[in-house]
PyMOL Python script that loads the backbone (N, CA, C, O; Angstrom):
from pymol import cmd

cmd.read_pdbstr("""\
ATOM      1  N   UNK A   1      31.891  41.871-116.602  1.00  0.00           N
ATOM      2  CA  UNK A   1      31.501  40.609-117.203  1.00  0.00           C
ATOM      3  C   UNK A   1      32.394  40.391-118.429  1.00  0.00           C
ATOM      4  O   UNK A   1      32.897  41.371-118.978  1.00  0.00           O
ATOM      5  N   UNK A   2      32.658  38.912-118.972  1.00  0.00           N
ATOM      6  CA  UNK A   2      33.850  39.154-119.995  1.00  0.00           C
ATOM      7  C   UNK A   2      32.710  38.043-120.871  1.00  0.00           C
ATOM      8  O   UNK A   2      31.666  37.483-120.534  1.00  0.00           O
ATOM      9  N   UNK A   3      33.454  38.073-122.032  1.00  0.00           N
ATOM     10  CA  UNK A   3      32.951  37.515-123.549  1.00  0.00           C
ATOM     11  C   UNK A   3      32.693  35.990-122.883  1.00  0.00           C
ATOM     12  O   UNK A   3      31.744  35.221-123.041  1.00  0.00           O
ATOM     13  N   UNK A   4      33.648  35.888-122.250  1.00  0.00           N
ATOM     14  CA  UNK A   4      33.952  34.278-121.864  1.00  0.00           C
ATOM     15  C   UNK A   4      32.636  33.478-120.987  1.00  0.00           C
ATOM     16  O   UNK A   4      32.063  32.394-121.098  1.00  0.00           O
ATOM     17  N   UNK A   5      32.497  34.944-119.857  1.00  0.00           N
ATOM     18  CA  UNK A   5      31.045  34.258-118.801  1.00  0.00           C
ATOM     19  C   UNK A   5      29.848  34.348-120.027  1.00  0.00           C
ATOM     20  O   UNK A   5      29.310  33.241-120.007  1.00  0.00           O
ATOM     21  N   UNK A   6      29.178  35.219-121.123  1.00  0.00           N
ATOM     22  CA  UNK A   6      28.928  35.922-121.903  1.00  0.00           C
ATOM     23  C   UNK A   6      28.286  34.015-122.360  1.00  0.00           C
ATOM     24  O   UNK A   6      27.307  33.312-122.111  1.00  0.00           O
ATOM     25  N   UNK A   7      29.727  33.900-123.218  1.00  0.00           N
ATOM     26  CA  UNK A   7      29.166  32.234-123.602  1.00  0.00           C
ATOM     27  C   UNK A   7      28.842  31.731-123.231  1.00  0.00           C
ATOM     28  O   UNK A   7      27.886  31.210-123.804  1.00  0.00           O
ATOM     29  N   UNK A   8      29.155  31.268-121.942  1.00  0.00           N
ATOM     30  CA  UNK A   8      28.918  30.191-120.986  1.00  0.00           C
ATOM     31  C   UNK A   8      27.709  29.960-121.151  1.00  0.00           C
ATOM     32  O   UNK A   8      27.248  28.962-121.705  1.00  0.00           O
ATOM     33  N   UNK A   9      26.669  31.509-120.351  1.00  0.00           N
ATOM     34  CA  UNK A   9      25.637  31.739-119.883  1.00  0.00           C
ATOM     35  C   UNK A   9      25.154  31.035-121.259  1.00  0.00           C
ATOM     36  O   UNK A   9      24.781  29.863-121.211  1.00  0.00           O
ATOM     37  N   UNK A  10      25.160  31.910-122.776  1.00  0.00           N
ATOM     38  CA  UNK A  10      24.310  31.564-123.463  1.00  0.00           C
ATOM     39  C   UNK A  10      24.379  29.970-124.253  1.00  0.00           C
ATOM     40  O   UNK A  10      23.505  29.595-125.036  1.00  0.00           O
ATOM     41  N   UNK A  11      25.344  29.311-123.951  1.00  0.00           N
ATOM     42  CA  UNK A  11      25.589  28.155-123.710  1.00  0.00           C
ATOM     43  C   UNK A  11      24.848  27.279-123.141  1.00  0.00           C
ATOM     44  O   UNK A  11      24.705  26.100-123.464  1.00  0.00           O
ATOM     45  N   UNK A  12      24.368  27.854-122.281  1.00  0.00           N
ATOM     46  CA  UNK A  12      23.489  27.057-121.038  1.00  0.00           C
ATOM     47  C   UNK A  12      22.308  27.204-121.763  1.00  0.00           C
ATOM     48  O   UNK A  12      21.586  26.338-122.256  1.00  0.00           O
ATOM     49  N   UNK A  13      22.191  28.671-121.762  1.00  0.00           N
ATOM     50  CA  UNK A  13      20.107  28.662-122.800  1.00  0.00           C
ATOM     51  C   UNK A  13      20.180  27.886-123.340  1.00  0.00           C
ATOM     52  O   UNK A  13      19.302  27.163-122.871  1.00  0.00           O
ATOM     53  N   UNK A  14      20.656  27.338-124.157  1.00  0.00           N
ATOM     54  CA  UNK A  14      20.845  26.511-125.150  1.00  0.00           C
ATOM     55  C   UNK A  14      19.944  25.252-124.513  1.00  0.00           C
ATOM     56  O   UNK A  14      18.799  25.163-124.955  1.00  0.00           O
ATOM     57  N   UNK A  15      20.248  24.542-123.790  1.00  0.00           N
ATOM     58  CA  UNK A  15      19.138  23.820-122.901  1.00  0.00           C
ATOM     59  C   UNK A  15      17.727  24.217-122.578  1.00  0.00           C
ATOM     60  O   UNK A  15      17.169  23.297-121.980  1.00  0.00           O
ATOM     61  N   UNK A  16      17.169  24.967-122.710  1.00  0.00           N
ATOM     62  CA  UNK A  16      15.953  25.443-122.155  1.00  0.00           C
ATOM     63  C   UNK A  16      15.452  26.423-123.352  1.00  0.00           C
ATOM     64  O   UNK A  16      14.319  26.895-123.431  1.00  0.00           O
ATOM     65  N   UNK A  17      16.532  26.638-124.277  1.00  0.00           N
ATOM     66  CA  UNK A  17      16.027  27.300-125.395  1.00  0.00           C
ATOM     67  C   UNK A  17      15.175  26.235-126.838  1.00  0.00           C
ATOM     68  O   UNK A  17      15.478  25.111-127.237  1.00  0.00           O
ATOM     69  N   UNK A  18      13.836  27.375-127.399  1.00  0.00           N
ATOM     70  CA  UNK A  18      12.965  26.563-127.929  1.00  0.00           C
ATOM     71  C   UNK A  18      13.369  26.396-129.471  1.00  0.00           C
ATOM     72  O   UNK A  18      13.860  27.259-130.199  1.00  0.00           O
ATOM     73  N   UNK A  19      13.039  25.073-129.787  1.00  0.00           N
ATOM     74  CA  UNK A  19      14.344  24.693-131.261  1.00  0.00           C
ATOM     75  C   UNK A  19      14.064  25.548-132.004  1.00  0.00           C
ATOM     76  O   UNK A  19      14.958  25.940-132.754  1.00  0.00           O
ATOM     77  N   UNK A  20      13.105  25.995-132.065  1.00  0.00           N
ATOM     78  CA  UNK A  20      12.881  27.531-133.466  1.00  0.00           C
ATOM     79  C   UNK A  20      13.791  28.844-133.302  1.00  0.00           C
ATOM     80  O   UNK A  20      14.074  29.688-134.152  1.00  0.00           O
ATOM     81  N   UNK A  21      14.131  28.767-132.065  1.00  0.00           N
ATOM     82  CA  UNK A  21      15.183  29.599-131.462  1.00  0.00           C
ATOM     83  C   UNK A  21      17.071  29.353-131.783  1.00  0.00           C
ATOM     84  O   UNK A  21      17.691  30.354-132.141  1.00  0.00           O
ATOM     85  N   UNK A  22      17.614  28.409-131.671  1.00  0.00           N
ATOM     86  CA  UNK A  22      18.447  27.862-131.884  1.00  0.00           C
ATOM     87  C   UNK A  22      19.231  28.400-132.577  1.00  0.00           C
ATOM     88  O   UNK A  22      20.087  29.137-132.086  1.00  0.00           O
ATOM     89  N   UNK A  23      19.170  28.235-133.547  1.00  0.00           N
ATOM     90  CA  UNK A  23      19.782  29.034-135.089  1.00  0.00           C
ATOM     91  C   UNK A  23      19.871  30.359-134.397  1.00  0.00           C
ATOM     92  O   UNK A  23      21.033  30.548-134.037  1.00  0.00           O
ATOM     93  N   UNK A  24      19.241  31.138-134.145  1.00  0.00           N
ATOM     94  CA  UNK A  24      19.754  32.728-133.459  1.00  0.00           C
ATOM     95  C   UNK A  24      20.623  32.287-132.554  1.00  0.00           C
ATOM     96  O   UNK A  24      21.804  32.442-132.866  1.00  0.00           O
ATOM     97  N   UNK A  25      20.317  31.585-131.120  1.00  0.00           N
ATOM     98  CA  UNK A  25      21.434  31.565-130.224  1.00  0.00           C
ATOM     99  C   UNK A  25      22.713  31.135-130.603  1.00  0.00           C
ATOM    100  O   UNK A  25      23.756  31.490-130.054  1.00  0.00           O
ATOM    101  N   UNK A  26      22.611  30.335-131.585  1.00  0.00           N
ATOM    102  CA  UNK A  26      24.313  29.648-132.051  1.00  0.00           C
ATOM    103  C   UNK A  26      24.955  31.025-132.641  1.00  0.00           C
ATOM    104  O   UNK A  26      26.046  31.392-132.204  1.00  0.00           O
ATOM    105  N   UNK A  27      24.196  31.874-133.752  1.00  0.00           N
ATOM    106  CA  UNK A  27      24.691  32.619-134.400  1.00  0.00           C
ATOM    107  C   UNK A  27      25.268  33.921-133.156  1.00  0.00           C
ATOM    108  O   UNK A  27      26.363  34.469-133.280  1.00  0.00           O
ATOM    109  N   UNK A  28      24.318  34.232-132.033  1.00  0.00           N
ATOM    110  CA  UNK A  28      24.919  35.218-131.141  1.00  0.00           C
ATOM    111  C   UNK A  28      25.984  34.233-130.614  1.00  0.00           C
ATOM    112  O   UNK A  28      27.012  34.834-130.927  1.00  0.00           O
ATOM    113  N   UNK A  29      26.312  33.290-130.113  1.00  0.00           N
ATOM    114  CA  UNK A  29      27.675  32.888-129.434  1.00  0.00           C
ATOM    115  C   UNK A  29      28.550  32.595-130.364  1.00  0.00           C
ATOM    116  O   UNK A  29      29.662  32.379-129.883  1.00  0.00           O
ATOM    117  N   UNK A  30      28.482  32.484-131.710  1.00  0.00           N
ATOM    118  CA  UNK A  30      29.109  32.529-132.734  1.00  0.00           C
ATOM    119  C   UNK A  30      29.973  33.871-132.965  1.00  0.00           C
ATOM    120  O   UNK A  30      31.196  33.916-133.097  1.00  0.00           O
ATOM    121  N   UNK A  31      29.010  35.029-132.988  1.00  0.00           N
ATOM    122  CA  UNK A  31      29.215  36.733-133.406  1.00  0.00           C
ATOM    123  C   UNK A  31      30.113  36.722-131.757  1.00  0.00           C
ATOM    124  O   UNK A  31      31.302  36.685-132.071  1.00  0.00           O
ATOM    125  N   UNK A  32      30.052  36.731-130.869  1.00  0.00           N
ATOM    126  CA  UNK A  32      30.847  36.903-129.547  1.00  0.00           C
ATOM    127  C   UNK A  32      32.443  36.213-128.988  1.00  0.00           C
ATOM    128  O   UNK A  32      33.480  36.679-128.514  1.00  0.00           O
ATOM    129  N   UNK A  33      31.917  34.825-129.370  1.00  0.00           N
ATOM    130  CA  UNK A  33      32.966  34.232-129.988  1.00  0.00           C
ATOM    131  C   UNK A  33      34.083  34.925-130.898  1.00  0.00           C
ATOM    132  O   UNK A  33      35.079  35.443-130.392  1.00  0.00           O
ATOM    133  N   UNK A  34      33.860  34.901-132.216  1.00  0.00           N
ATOM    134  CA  UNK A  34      34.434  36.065-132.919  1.00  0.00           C
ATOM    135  C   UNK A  34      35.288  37.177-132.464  1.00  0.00           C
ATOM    136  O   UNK A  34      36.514  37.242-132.557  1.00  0.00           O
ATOM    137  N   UNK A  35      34.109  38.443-131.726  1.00  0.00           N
ATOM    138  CA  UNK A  35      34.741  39.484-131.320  1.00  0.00           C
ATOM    139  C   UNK A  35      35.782  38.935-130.088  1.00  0.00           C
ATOM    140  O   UNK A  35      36.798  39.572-129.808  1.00  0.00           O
ATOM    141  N   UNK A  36      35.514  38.031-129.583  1.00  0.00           N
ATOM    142  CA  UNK A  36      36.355  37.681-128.572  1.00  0.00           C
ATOM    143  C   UNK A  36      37.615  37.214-129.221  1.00  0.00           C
ATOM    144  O   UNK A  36      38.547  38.013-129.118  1.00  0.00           O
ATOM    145  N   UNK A  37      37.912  35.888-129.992  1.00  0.00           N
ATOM    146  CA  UNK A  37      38.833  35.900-130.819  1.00  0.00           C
ATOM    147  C   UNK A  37      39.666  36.966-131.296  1.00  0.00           C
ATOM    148  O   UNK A  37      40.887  36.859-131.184  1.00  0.00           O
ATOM    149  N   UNK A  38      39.179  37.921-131.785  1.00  0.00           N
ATOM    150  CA  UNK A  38      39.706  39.371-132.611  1.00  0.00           C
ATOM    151  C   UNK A  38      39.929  39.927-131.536  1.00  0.00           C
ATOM    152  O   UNK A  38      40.448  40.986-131.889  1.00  0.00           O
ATOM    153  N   UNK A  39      39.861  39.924-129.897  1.00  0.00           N
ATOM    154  CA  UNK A  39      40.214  40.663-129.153  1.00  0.00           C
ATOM    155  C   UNK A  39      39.496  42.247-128.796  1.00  0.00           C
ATOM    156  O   UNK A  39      40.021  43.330-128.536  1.00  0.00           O
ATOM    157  N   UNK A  40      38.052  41.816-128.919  1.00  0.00           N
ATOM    158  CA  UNK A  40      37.256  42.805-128.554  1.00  0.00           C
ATOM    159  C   UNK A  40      36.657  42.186-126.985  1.00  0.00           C
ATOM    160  O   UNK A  40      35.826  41.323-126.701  1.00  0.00           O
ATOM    161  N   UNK A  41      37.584  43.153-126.117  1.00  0.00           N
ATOM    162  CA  UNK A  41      37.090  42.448-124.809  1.00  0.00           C
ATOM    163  C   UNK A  41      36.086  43.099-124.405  1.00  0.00           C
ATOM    164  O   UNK A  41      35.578  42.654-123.376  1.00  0.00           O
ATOM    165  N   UNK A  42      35.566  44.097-124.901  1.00  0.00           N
ATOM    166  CA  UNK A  42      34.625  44.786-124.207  1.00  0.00           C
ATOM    167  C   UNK A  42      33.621  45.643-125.613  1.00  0.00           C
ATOM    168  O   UNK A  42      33.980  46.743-126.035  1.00  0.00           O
ATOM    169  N   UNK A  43      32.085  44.738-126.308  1.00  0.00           N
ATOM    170  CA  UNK A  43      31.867  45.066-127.252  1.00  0.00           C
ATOM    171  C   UNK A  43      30.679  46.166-127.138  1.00  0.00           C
ATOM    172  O   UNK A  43      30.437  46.866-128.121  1.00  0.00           O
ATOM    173  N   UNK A  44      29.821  46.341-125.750  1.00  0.00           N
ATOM    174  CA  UNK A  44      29.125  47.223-125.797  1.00  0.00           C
ATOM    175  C   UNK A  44      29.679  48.776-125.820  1.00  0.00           C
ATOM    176  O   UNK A  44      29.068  49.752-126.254  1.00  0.00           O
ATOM    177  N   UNK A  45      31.126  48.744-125.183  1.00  0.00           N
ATOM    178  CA  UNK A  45      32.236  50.268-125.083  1.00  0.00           C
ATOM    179  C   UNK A  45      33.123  50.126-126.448  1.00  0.00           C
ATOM    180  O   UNK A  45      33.535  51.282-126.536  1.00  0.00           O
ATOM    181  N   UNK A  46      33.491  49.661-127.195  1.00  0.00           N
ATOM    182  CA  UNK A  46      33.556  49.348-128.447  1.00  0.00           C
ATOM    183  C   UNK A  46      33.556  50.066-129.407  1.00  0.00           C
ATOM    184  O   UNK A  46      32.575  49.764-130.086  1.00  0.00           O
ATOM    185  N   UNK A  47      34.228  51.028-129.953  1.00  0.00           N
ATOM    186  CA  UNK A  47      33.434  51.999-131.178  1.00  0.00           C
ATOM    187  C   UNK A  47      34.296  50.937-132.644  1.00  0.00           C
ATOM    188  O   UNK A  47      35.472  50.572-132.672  1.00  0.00           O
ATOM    189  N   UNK A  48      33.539  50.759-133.378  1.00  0.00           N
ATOM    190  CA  UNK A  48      33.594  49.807-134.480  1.00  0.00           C
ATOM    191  C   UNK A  48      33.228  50.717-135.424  1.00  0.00           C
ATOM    192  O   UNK A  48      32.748  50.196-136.431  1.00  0.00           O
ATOM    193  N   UNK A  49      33.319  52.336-135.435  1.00  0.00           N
ATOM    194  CA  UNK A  49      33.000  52.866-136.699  1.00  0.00           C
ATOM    195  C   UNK A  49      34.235  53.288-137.544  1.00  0.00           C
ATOM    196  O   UNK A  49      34.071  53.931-138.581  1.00  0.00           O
ATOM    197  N   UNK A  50      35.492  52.924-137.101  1.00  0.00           N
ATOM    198  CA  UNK A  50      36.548  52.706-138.277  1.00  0.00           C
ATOM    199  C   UNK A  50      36.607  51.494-139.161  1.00  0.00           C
ATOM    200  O   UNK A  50      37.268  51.257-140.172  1.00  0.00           O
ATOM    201  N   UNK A  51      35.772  50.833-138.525  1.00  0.00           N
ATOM    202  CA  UNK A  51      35.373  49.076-139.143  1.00  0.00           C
ATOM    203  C   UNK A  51      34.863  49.423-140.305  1.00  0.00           C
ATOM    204  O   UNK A  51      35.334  49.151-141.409  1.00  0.00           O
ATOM    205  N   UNK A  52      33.509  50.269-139.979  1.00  0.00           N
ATOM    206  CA  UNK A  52      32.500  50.877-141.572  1.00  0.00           C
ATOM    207  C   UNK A  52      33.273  51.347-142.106  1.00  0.00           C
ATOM    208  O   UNK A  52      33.333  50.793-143.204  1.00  0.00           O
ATOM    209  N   UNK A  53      34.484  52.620-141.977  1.00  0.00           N
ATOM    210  CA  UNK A  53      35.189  53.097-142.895  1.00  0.00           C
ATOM    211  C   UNK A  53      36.334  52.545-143.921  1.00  0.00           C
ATOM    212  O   UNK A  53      36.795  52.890-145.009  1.00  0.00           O
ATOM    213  N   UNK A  54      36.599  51.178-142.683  1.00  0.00           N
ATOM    214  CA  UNK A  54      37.449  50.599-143.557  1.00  0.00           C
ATOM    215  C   UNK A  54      37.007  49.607-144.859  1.00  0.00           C
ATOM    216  O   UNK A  54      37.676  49.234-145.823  1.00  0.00           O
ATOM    217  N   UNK A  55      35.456  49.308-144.445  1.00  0.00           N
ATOM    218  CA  UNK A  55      35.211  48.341-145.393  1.00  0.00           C
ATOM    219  C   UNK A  55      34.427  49.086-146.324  1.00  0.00           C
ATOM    220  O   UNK A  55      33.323  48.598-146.567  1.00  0.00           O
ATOM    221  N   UNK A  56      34.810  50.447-147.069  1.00  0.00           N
ATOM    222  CA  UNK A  56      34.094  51.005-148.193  1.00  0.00           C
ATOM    223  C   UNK A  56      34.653  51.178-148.941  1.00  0.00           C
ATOM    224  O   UNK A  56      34.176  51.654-149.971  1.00  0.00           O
TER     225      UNK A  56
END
""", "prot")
cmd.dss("prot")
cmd.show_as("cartoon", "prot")
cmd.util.cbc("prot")
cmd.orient("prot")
């Protein structure tokens, strides 16, 4: 599965999702978006703990 189907899908909730909800779903296709941009094609296999080291 890639970042790209990833949006789509939650793209679509977005329709059927309840407005108190909203604000979270934008912010997850927002955060995915992102890693996708930066070229994280694959964020659950991902190790991001040189990320913590770098930002101390």
């Amino acid at each position: 599965m890639t970042n790209k189907c990833v949006i789509d899908a939650l793209k679509q909730l977005k329709t059927y999702c309840a407005a108190d909800l909203l604000d979270k779903l934008n912010y997850a296709i927002a955060v995915i978006e992102k890693l996708d941009n930066d070229g994280v094609q694959n964020p659950l296999k991902t190790d991001f703990t040189s990320l913590a080291k770098e930002g101390k």
